[in-house]
N, C-alpha and C positions, 0 to 999 in steps of 0.2 A: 373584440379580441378574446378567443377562447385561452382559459388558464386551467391550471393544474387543479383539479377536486380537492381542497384540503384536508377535508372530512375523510374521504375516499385515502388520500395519501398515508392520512395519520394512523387510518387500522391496519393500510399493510406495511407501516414501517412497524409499529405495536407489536400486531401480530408475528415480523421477523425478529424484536425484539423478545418478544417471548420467550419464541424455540431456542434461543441461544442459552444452552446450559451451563454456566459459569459454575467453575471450581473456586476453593476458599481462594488458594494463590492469586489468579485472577481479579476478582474480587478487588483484592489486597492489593496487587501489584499495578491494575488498573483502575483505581480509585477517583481519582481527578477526572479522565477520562468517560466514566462511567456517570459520576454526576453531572458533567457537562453532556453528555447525550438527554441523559434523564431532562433536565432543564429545558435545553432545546426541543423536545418531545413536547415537554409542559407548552412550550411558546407555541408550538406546531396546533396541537391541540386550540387553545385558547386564543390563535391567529395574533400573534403578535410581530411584527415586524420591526428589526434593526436595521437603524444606517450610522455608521461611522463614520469621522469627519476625519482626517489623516494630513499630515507634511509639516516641513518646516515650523518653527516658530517664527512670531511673527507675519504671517500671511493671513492674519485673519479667517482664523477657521471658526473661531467662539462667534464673529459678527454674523459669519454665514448664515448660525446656526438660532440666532437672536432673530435675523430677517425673517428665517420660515418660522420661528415662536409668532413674532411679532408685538415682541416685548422682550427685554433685557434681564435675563436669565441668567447666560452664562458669565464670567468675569470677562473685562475688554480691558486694554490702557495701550498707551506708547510704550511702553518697554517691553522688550519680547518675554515669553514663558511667563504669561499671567497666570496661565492654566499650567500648573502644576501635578495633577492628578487626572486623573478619568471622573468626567462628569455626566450624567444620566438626566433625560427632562423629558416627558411625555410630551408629543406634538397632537394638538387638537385636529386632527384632519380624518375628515369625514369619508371612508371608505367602503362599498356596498359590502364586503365580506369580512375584512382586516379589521381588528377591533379594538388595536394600541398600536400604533407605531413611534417609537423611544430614539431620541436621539443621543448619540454619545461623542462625549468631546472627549479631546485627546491631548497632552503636552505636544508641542514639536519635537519630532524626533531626533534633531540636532538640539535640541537645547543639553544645555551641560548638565545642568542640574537636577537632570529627571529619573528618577527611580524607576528601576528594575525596566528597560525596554522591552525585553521582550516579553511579557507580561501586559504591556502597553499594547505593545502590536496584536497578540495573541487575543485580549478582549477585542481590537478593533476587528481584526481578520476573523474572527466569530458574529459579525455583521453579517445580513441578507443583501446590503448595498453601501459601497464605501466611494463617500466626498473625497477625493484626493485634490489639494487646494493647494493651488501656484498663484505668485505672484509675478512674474516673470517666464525665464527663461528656464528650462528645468537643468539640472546636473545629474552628473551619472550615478551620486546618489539616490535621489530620485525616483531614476528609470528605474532602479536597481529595487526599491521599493515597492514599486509599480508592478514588477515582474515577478515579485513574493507573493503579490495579490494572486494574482491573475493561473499562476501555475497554481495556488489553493483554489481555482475554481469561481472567484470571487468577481463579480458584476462592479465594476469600476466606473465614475464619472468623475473626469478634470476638470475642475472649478477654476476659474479663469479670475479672479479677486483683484483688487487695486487698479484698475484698469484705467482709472485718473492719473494713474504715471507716466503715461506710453501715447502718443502722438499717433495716430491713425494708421501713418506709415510703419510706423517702428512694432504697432501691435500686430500689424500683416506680418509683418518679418517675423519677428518670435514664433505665432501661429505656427508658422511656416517648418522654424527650425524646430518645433513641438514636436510637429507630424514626423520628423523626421527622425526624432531620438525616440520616439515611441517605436513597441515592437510593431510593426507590420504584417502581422499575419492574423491579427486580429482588430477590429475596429475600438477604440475610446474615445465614446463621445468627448467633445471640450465644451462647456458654460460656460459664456463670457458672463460674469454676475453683473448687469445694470438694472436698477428699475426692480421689477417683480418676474424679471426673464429667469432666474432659478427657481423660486417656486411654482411658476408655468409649468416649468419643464421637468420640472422633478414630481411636481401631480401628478403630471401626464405620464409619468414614467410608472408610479406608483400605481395606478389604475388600470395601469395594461399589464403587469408583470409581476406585482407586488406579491399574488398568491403561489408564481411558479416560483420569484425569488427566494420564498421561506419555502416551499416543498425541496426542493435540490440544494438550499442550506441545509436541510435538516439531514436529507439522503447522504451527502459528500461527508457529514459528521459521521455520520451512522458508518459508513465505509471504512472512514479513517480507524474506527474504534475494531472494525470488523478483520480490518488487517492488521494489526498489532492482536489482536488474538489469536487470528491465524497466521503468522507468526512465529508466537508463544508455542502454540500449540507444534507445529511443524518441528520445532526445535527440542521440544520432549518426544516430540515420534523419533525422532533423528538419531537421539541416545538411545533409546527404544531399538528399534531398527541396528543396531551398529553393534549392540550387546548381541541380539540373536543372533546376528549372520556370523559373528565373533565365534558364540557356542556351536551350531553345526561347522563351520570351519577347522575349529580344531576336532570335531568326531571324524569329521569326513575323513582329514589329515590321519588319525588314528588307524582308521578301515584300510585305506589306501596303504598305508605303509606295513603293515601287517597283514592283510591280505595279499599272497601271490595270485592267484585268479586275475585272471584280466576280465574275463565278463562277472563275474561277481562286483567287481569295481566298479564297473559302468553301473548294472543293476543297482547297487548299493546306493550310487551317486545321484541315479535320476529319484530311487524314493525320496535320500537326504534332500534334494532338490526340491521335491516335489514339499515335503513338508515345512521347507525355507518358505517357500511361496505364502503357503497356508496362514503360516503363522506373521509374514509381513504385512498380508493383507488384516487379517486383525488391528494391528499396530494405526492401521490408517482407515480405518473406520468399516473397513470391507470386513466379510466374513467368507473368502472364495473357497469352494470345494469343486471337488472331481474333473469335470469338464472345462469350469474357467479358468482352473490351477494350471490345467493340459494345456492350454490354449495361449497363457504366458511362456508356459514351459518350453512350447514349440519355437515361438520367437527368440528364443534367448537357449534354445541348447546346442547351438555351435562350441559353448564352452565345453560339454558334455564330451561330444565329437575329438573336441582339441586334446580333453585330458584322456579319452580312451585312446586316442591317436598315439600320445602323450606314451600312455603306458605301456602302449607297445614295442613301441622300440626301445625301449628302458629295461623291460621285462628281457625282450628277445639278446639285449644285449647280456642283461645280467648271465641268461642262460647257457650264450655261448661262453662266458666269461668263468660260469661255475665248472661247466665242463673242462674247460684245459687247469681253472687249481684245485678241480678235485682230481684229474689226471698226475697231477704235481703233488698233489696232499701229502703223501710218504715223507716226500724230501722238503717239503715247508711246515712242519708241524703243526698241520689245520690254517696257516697262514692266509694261504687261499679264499676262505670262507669271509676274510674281513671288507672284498666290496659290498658286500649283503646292506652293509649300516649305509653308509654316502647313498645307495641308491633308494633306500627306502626313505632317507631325508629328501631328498630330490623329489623323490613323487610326493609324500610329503608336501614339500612346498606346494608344486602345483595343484593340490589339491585344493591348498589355504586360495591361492592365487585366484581359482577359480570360481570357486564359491563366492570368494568375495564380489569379483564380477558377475555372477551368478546374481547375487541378492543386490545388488547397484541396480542393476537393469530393472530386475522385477519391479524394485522400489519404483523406481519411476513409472513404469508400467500402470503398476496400481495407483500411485499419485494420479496418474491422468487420470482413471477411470476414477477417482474419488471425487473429483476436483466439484461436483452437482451439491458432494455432501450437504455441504453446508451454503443457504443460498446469498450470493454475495449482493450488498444491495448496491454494486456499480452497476448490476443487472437491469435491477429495478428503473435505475438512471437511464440506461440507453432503450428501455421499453416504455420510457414518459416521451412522448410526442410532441415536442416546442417546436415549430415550425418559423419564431422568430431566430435568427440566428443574432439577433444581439444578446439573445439570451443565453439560448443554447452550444453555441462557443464556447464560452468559458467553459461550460459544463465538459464539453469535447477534449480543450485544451487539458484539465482536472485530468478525465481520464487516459489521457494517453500520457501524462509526468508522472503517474501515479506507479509503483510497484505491482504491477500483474503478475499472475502465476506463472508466466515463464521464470521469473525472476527469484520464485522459492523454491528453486529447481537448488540453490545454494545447502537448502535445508534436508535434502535428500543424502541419505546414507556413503 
């Protein structure tokens, strides 16, 4: 079975590691997150691999984890929630590449007494492979568990435990109604644990997959950190962006309402326009001049069109409307002259109105074309070639729950 290069994985996640140039805020604001990649990098590196053990109290997850020791490690007893905290044990298992594999026990999630859950989950769902262990029949808690894994990306196997409970027929039945509360669009093995049939099968499992499962652990972190900073980052261009279109908006407003020229208007508008562009592309990592400015400009100056359209009939009207009370002027005491103000508030407006759609559009515009900037390692993800799909699913399902840049189209101007 061909797996992922680790060596190979670890320099070009390193190496996107690098390029990412963190501000102090940053830094600061993603602190946690940043030493949990660091960590995971460390385990990528030094080929470390985690499985977490997950469910209920009382299903016997500490024994599971005692069988593959093979020796009594973890705590056991008859009263449920022996395991109290998150426990750590090296497994002595002999693998050509992988050179620690650490198991972690877990409280049951329903126990009453267990401190801080989500922190509980958060260590196990930071696993390369997670035991999820039934004793029965599963409930919608559960499933409901199970589908927290699974949409983080996470490679799931159903431990089938206590199996001395259930009568031949009645373990068919259950089986049965498993299959059918589980999601169906993806496959979860189920271990019945008898004998040394879970450590068989979880060798077996470990030897074929063990290196992809910490490579695309390590990637799905690395992404997760990479979109909360792009993000972050989108949401300072956004203020950014909102300020400037703000400043040309009321110049333009200015020009337009004080200028009577109609092509002066226009002219005025496409330069103001042209150096909205200039300057939004900065904001978003671009630096567009002359021809690529033009080139947005072209897509987006229907609004240009509207507001010369705009000012002409406004103007034409004003004109006709100066001529009959300056005709009248004797007999209204300059009265005449006071449509001047309402119409130049008017154009005024639409000048605000347009620009503003003006600099919307563009924003987006440049957004797409940025979007290479920075390189996103979901990239990386759908250019690794797993040809198993009990692996590669998960990875699939990750990426398609996951917020894509459609979806930061929010953080635009």
């Amino acid at each position: 079975m061909k797996q992922i290069n680790i060596d190979k994985s670890y320099l070009l996640l390193k190496k996107w590691w690098e390029s990412i140039d963190l501000t102090n805020y940053e830094k600061c604001n993603l602190n946690n997150e940043i030493i949990s990649l660091n960590q995971q990098l460390f385990r990528l590196h030094e080929k470390q691999l985690r499985i977490g053990i997950y469910g209920k109290a009382g299903v016997g997850k500490s024994s599971i984890l005692n069988l593959l020791l093979e020796k009594n490690v973890f705590k056991t007893g008859i009263i449920n929630g022996t395991t109290k905290n998150i426990e750590r044990e090296e497994w002595n298992f002999k693998h050509q590449s992988l050179r620690t594999i650490e198991l972690i026990d877990a409280p049951g999630f329903d126990f009453c007494d267990i401190k801080d859950p989500e922190n509980i989950f958060s260590q196990i769902n930071s696993s390369e492979l997670i035991l999820f262990t039934i004793a029965g029949d599963i409930n919608r808690n559960e499933v409901s568990q199970i589908n927290s894994f699974i949409k983080n990306g996470k490679k799931i196997i159903l431990v089938f435990n206590k199996i001395d409970m259930w009568k031949g027929h009645d373990l068919k039945e259950i089986l049965k109604n498993i299959r059918l509360k589980l999601p169906q669009y993806i496959k979860i093995p189920i271990i019945i644990n008898s004998k040394n049939n879970i450590r068989n099968q979880l060798s077996e499992l470990i030897n074929n997959y063990g290196e992809s499962l910490l490579t695309l652990n390590s990637l799905q972190l690395a992404d997760k950190l990479f979109l909360k900073i792009k993000e972050q980052r989108l949401k300072k261009r956004q203020r950014e962006a909102q300020s400037i279109i703000g400043k040309f908006a009321t110049i333009k407003a200015s020009g337009v309402a004080l200028n009577p020229l109609i092509l002066l208007d226009i002219a005025g508008g496409f330069a103001l326009d042209t150096a909205l562009v200039s300057e939004l592309s900065k904001v978003y990592g671009l630096n567009l001049k002359g021809e690529s400015v033009r080139k947005i400009i072209k897509k987006i100056s229907i609004n240009n069109i509207f507001l010369g359209a705009t000012q002409v009939g406004i103007n034409t009207s004003f004109n006709l409307l100066r001529k009959i009370f300056l005709a009248t002027a004797p007999f209204t005491n300059g009265l005449s002259l006071l449509p001047y103000g309402p119409i130049a508030i008017v154009q005024a407006a639409i000048s605000v109105r347009s620009t503003k759609i003006v600099g919307k559009l563009a924003a987006k515009e440049i957004f797409r074309k940025s979007k290479g900037y920075l390189l996103d390692p979901s990239h990386i993800i759908k250019k690794i070639a797993i040809k198993e799909p009990e692996i590669f699913d998960y990875t699939k399902i990750y990426l398609s729950s996951k917020k894509l840049d459609n979806n930061f189209s929010i953080f635009l101007p």
